[in-house]
LUMNULUM-921962 format. One record per atom (N, C-alpha, C, CB): residue number from 1; atom name; x, y, z; residue in one letter; chain. Coordinates in Angstrom, 3 decimals. Each point is the difference from the previous one (the first is absolute). Glycine has a CB too. Example, Ala and Ser with C-alpha at 12.3 -4.5 7.8 and 13.67 -1.06 7.14 Angstrom:
SITE   nr  atom        px        py        pz  rest  kette
SITE    1     N    13.190    -5.690     7.800     a      A
SITE    1    CA    -0.890     1.190     0.000     a      A
SITE    1     C     0.900     1.200     0.000     a      A
SITE    1    CB    -1.892    -1.173     1.246     a      A
SITE    2     N     1.542     2.223    -1.966     s      A
SITE    2    CA     0.820     1.190     0.060     s      A
SITE    2     C    -0.770     1.090     0.730     s      A
SITE    2    CB     1.184    -0.628    -2.145     s      A
% end
This chain:
SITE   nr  atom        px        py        pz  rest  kette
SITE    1     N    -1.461     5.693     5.355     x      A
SITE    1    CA     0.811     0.957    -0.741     x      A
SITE    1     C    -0.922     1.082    -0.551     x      A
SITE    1    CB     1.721    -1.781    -0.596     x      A
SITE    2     N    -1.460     2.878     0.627     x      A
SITE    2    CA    -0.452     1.536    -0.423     x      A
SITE    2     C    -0.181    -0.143    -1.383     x      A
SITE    2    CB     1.295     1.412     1.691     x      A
SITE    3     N    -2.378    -0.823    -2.393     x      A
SITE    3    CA    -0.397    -0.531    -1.420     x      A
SITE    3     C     1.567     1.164    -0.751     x      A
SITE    3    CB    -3.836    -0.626     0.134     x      A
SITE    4     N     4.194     1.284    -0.189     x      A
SITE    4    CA     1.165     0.703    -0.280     x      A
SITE    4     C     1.295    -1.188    -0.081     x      A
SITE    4    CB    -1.106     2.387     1.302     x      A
SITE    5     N     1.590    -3.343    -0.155     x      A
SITE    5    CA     0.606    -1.130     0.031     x      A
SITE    5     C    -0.137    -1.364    -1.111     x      A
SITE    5    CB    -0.201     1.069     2.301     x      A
SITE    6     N    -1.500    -1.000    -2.947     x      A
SITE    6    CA     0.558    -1.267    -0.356     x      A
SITE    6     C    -0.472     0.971    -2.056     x      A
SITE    6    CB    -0.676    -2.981     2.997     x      A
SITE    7     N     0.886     3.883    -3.330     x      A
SITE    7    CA    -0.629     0.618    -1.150     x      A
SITE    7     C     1.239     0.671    -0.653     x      A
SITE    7    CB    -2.481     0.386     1.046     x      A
SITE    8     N     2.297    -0.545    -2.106     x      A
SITE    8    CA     1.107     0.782    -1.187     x      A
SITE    8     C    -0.406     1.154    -0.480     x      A
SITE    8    CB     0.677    -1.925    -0.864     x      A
SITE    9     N    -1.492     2.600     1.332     x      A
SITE    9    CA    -0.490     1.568     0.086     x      A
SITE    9     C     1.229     0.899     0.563     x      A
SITE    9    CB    -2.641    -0.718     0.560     x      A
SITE   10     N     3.034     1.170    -0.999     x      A
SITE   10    CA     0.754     0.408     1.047     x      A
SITE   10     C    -0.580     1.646     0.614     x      A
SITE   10    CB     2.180    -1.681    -1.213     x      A
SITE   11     N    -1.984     1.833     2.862     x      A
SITE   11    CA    -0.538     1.267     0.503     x      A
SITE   11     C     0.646     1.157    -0.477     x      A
SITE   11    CB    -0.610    -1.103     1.860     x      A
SITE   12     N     0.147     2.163    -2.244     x      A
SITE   12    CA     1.143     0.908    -0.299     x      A
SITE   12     C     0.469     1.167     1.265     x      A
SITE   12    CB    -0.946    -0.358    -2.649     x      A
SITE   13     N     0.423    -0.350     3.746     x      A
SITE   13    CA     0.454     0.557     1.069     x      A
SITE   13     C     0.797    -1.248     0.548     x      A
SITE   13    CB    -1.926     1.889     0.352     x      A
SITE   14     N     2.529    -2.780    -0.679     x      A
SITE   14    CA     0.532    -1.064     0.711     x      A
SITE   14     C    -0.466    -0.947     0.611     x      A
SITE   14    CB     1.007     1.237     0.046     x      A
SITE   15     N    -0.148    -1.974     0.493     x      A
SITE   15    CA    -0.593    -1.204     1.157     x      A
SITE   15     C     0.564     0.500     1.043     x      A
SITE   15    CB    -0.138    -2.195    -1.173     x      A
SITE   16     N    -0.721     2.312     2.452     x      A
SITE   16    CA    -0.061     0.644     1.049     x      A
SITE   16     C    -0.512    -1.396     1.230     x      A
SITE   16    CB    -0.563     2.786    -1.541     x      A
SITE   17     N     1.767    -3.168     2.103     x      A
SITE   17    CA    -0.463    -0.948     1.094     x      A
SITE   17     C    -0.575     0.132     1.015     x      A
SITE   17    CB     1.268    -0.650    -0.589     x      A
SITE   18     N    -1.474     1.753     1.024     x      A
SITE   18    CA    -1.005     0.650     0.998     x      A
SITE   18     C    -1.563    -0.223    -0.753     x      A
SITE   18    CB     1.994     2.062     1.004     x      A
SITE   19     N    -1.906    -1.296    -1.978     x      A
SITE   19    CA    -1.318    -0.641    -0.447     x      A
SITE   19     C    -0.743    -1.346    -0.283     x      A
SITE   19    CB     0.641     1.732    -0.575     x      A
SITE   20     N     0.398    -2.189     0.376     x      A
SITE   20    CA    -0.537    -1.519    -0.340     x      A
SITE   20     C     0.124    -0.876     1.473     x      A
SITE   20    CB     0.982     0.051    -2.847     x      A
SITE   21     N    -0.864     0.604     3.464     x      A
SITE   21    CA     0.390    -0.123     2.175     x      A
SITE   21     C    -1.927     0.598     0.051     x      A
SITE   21    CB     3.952     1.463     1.159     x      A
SITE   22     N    -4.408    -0.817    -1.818     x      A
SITE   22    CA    -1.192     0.460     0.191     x      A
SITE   22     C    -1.117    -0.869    -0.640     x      A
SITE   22    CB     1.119     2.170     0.191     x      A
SITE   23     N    -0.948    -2.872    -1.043     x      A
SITE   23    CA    -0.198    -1.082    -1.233     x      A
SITE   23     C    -0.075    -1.361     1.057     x      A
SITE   23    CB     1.646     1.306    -2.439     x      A
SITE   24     N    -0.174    -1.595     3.384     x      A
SITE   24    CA    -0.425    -0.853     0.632     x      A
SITE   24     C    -0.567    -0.162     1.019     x      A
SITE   24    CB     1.079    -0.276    -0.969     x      A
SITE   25     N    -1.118     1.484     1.750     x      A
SITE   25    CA    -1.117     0.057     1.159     x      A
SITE   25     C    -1.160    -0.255    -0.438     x      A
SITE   25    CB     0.995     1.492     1.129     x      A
SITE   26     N    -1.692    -1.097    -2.133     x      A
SITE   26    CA    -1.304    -0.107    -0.063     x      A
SITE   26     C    -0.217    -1.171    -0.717     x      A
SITE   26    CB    -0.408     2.280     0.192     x      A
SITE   27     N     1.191    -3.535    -0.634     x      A
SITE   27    CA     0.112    -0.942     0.051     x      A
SITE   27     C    -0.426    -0.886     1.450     x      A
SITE   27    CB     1.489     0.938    -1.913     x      A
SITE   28     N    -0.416    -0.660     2.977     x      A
SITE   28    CA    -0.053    -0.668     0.855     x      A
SITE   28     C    -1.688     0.301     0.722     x      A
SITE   28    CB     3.001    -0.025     0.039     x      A
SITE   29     N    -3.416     1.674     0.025     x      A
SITE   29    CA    -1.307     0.364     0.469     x      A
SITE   29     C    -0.596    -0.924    -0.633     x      A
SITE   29    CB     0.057     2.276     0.412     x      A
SITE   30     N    -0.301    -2.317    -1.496     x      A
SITE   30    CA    -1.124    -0.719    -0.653     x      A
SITE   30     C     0.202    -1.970     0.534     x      A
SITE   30    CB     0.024     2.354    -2.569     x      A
SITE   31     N     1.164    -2.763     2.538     x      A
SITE   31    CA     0.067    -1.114     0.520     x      A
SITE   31     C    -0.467    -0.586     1.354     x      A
SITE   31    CB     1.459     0.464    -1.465     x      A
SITE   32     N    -1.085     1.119     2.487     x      A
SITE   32    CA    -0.629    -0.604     1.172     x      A
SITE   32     C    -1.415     0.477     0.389     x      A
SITE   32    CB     2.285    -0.253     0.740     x      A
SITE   33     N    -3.071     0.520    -1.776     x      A
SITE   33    CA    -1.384     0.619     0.032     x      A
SITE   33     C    -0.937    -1.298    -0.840     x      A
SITE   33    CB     0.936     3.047    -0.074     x      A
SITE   34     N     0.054    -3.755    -1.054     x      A
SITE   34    CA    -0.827    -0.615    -0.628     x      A
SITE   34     C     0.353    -1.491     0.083     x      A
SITE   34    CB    -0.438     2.037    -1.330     x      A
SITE   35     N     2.073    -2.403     1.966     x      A
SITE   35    CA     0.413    -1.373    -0.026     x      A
SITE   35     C     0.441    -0.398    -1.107     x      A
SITE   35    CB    -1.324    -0.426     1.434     x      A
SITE   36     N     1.676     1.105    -2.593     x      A
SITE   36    CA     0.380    -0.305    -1.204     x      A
SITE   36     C     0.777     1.290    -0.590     x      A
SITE   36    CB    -1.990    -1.747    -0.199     x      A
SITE   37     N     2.533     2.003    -0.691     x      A
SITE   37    CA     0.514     0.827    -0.666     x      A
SITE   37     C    -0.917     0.480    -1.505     x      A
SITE   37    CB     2.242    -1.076     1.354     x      A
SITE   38     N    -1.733     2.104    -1.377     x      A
SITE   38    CA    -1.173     1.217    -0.903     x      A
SITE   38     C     0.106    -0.930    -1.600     x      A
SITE   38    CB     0.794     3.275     1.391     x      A
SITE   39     N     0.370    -3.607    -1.463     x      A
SITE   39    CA     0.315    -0.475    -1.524     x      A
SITE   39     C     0.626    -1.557    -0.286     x      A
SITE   39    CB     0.518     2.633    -0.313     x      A
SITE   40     N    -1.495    -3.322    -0.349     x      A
SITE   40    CA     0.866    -1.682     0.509     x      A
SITE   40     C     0.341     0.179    -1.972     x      A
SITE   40    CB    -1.912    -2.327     2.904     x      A
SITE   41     N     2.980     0.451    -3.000     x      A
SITE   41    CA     0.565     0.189    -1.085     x      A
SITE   41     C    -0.036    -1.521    -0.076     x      A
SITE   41    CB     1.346     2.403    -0.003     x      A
SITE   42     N    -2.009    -3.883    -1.143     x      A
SITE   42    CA     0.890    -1.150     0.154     x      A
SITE   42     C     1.751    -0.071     0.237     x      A
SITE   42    CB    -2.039    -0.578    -1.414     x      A
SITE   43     N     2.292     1.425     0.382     x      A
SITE   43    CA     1.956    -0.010     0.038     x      A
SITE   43     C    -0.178     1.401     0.058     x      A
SITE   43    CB     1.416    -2.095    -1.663     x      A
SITE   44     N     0.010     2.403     1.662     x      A
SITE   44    CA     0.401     1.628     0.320     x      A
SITE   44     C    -0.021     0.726    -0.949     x      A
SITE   44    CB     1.296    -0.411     1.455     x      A
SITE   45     N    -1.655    -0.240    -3.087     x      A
SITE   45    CA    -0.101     1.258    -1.090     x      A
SITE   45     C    -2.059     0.182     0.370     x      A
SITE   45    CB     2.729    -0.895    -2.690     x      A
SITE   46     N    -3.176     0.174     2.806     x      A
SITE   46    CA    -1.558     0.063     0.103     x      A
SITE   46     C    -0.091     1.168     1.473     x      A
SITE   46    CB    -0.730    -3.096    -1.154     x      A
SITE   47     N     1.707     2.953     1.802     x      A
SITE   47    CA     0.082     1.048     1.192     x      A
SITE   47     C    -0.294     0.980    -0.216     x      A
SITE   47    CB     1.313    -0.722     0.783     x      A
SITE   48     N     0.201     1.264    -1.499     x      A
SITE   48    CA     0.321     1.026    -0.219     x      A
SITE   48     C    -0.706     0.991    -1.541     x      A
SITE   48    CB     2.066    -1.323     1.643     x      A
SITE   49     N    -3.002     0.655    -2.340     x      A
SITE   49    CA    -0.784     0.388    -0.508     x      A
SITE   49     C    -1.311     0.179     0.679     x      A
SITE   49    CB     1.367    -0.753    -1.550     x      A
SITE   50     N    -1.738     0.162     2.542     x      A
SITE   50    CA    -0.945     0.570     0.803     x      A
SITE   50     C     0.170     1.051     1.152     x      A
SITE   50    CB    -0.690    -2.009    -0.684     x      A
SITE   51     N     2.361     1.904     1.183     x      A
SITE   51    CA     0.138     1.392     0.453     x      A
SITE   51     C    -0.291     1.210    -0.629     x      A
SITE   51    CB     1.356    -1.047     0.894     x      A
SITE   52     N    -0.800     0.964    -2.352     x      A
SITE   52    CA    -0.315     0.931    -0.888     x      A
SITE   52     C    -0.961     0.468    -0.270     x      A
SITE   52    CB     1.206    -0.641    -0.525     x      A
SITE   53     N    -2.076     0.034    -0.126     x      A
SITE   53    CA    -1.138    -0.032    -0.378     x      A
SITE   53     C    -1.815    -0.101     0.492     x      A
SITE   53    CB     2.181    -0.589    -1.005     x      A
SITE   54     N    -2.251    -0.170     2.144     x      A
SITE   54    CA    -1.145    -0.758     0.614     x      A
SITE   54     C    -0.005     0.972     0.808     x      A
SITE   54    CB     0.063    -2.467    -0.245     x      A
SITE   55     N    -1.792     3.126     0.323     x      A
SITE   55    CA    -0.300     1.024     0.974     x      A
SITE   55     C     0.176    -0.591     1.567     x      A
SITE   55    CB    -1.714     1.118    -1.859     x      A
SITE   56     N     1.351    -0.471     2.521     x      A
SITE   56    CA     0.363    -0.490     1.567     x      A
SITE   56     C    -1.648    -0.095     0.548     x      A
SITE   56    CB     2.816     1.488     0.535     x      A
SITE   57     N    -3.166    -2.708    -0.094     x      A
SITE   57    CA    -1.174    -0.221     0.000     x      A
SITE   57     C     0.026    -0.827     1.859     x      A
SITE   57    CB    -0.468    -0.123    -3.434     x      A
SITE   58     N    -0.902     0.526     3.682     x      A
SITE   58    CA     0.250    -0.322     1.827     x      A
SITE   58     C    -1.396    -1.146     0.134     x      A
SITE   58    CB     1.099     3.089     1.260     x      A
SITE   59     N    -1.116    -4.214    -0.376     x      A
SITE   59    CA    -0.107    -1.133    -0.118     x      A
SITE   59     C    -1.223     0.319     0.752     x      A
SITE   59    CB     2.299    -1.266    -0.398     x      A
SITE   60     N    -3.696     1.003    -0.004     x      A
SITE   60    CA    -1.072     0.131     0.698     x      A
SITE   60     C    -0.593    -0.517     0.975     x      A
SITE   60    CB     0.020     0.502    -1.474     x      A
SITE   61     N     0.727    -1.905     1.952     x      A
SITE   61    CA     0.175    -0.430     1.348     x      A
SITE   61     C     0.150     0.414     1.235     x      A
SITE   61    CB     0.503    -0.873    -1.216     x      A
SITE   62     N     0.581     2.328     1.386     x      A
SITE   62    CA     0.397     0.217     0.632     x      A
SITE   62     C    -0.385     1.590    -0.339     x      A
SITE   62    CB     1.447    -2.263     0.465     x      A
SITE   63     N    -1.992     2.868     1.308     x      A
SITE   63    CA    -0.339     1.209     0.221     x      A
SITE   63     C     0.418     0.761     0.515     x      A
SITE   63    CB    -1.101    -0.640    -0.223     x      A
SITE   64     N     1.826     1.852    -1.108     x      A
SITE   64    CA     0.741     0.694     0.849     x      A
SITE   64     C    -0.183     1.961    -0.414     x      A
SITE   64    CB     1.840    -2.715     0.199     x      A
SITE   65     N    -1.525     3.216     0.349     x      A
SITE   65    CA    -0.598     1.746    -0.137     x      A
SITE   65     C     0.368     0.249    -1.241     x      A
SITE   65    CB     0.335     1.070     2.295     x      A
SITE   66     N    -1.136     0.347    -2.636     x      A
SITE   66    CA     0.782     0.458    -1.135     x      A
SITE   66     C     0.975     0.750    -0.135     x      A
SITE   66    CB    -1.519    -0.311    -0.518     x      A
SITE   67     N     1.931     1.094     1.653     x      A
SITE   67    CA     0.990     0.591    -0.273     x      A
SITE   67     C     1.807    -1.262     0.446     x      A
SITE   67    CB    -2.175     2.826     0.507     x      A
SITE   68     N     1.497    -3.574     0.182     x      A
SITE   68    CA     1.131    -1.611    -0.360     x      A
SITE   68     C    -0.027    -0.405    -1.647     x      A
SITE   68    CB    -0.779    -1.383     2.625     x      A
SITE   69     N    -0.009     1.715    -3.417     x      A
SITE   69    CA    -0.128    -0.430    -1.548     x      A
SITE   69     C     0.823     1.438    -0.392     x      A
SITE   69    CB    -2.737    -1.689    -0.373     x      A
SITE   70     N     2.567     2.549     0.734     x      A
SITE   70    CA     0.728     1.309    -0.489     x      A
SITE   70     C     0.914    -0.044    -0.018     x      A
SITE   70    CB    -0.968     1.064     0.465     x      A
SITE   71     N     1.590    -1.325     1.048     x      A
SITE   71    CA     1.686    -0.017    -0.261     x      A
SITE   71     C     0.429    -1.041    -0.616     x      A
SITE   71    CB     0.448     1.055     1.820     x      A
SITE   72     N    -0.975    -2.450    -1.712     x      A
SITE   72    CA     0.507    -0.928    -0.897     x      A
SITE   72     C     0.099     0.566    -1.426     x      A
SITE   72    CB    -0.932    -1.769     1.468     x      A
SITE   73     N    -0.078     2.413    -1.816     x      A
SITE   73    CA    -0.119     0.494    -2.049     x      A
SITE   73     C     1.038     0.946     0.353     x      A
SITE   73    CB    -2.897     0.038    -1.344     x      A
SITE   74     N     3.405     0.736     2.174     x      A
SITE   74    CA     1.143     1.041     0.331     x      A
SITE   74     C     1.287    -0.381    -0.065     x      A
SITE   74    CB    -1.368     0.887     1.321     x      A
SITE   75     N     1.256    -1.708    -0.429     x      A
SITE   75    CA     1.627    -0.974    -0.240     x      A
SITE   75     C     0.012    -1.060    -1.015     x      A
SITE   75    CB     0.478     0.119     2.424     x      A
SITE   76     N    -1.060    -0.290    -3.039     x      A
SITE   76    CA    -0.292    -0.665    -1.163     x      A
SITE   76     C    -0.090     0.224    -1.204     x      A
SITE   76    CB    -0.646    -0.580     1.267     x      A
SITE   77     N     1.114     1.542    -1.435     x      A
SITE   77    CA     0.008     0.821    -1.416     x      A
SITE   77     C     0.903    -0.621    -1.293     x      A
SITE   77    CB    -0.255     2.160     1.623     x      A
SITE   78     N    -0.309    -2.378    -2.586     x      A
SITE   78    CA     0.898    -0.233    -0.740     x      A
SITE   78     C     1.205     0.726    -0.697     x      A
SITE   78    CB    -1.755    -1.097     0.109     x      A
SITE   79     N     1.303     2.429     0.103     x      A
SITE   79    CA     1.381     0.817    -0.563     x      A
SITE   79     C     0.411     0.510     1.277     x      A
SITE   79    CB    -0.623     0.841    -2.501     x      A
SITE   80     N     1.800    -0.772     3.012     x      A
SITE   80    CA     0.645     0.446     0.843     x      A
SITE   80     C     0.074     1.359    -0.115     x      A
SITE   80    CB     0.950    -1.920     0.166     x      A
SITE   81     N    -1.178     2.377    -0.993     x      A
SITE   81    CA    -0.250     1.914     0.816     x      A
SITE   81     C    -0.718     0.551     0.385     x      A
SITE   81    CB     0.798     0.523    -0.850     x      A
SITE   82     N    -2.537    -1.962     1.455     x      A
SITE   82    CA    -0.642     0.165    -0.271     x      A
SITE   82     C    -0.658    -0.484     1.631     x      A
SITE   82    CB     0.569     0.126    -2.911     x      A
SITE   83     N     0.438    -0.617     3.376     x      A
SITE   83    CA     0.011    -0.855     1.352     x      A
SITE   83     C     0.530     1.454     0.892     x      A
SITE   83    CB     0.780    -3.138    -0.881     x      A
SITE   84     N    -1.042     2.852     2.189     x      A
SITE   84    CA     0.091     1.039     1.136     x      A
SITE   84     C     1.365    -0.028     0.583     x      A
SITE   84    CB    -2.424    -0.240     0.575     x      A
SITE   85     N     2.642     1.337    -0.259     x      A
SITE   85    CA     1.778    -0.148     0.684     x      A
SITE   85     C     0.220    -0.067     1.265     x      A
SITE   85    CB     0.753     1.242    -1.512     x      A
SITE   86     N     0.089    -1.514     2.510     x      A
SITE   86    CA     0.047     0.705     1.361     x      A
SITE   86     C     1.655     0.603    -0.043     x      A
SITE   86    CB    -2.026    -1.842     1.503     x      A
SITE   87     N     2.105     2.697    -1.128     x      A
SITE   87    CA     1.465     1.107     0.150     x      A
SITE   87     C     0.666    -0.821     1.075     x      A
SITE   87    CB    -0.958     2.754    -0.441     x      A
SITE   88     N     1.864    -3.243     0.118     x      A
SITE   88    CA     1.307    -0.422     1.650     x      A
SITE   88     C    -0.125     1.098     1.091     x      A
SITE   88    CB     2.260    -0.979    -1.549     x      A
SITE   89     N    -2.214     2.214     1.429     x      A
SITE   89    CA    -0.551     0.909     1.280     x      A
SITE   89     C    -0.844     0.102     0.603     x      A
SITE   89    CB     0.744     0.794    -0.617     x      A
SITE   90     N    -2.079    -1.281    -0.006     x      A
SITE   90    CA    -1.500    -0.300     0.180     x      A
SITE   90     C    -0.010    -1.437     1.224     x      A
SITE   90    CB    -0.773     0.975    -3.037     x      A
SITE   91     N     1.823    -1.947     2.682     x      A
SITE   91    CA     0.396    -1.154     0.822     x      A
SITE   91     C     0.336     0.459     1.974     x      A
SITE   91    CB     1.254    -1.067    -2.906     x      A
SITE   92     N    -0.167     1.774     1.929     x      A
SITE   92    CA     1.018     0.532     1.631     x      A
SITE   92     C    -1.472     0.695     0.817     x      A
SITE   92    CB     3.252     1.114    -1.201     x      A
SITE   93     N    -3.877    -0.760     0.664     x      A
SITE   93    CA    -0.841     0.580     0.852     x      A
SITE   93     C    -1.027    -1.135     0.713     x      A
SITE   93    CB     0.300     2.238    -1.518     x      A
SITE   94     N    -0.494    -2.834     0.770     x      A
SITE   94    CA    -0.666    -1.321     0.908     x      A
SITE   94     C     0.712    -0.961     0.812     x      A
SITE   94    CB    -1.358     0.039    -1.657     x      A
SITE   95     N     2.433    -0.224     1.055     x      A
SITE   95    CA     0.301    -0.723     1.260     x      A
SITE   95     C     1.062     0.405     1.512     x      A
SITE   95    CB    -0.530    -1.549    -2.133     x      A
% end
């Protein structure tokens, strides 16, 4: 879940599910780069305070570029206006 999802902050630009669609890609990147997920939790309030809160830190085991650490800190942003967009027209053109 998108740190915006589990926080009583509220955005004053809204909740925007596209963005937090951007929140979970770079979730899944980081999962299939590292075999684990960016943010663990014992129960789901310890989670979701480490979604919040806990910097995003990359596992020194495993070797991977820096600009693969870039976009992860990119799509990984904790404030959502703060994360990268892609335009639905930008799509049609790729595929």
């Amino acid at each position: 879940m998108a740190p915006e999802s589990v926080t009583t902050n509220q955005n004053p630009k809204g909740y925007s599910g596209k963005v937090a669609d951007i929140w979970a890609m770079g979730v899944t990147f980081y999962a299939f780069a590292f075999y684990k997920v960016p943010f663990y939790g014992s129960d789901a309030l310890e989670l979701f305070e480490n979604i919040e809160n806990q910097e995003l830190e990359f596992p020194e085991d495993v070797v991977v570029s820096d600009d693969l650490k870039n976009l992860l800190r990119s799509l990984l942003q904790k404030d959502p206006n703060n994360r990268p967009t892609l335009e639905y027209n930008s799509l049609l053109n790729i595929i």
